[in-house]
C-alpha distance (Angstrom), angle and dihedral (degrees) to the residues before:
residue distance angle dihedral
X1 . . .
X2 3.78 . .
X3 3.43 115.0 .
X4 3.98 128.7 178.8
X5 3.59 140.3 -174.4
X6 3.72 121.6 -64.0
X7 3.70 87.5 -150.1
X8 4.06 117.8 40.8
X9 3.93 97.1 1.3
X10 3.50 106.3 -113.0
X11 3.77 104.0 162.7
X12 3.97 137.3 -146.7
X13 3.77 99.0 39.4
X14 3.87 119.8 -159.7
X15 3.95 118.2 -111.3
X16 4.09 84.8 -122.6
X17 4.09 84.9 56.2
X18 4.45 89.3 38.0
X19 3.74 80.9 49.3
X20 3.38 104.8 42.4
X21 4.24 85.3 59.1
X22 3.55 87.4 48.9
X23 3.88 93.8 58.0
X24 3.99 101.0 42.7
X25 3.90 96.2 34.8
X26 3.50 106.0 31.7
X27 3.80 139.4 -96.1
X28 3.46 93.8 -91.1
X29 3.69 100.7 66.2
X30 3.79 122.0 119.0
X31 4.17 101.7 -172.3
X32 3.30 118.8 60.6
X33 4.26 140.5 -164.9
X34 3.56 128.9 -141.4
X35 3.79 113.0 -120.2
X36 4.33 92.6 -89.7
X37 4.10 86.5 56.0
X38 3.62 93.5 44.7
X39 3.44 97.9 44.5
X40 4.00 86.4 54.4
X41 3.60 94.0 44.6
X42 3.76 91.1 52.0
X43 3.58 96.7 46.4
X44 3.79 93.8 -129.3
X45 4.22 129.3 93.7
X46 3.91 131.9 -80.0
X47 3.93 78.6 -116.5
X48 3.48 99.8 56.4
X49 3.94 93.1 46.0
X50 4.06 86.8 50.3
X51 4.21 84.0 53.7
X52 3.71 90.2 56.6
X53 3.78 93.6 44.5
X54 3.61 88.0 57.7
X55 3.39 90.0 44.0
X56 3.78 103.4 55.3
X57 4.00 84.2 38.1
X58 3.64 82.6 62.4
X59 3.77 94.9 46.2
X60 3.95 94.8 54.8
X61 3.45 91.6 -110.7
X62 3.70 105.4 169.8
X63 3.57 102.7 -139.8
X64 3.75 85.7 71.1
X65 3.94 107.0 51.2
């Protein structure tokens, strides 16, 4: 499934990116940003939105395995 950014395009998101939505905007959500969008929508940094990634990776979280 190809899925691309709700906001500038970019297409073929990652599942860490897909799941990365998931976690800050809910489950539910059917649009999705690439990690520059979300990062701007969020107020916060691509870098600190890769930290949590690794983060919930390392938690088991399984919208990240």
């Amino acid at each position: 499934m190809k899925i691309e950014c709700v906001s500038c395009g970019k297409k073929d998101l990652d599942k860490n990116t897909i799941g990365i939505n998931k976690k800050m905007l809910g489950t539910e959500v059917s649009t999705f940003y690439c990690t520059d969008c979300l990062a701007g929508y969020l107020d916060t940094t691509v870098e600190e939105i890769l930290e949590k990634i690794e983060e919930f990776k390392e938690e088991g979280c399984i919208l990240f395995q």
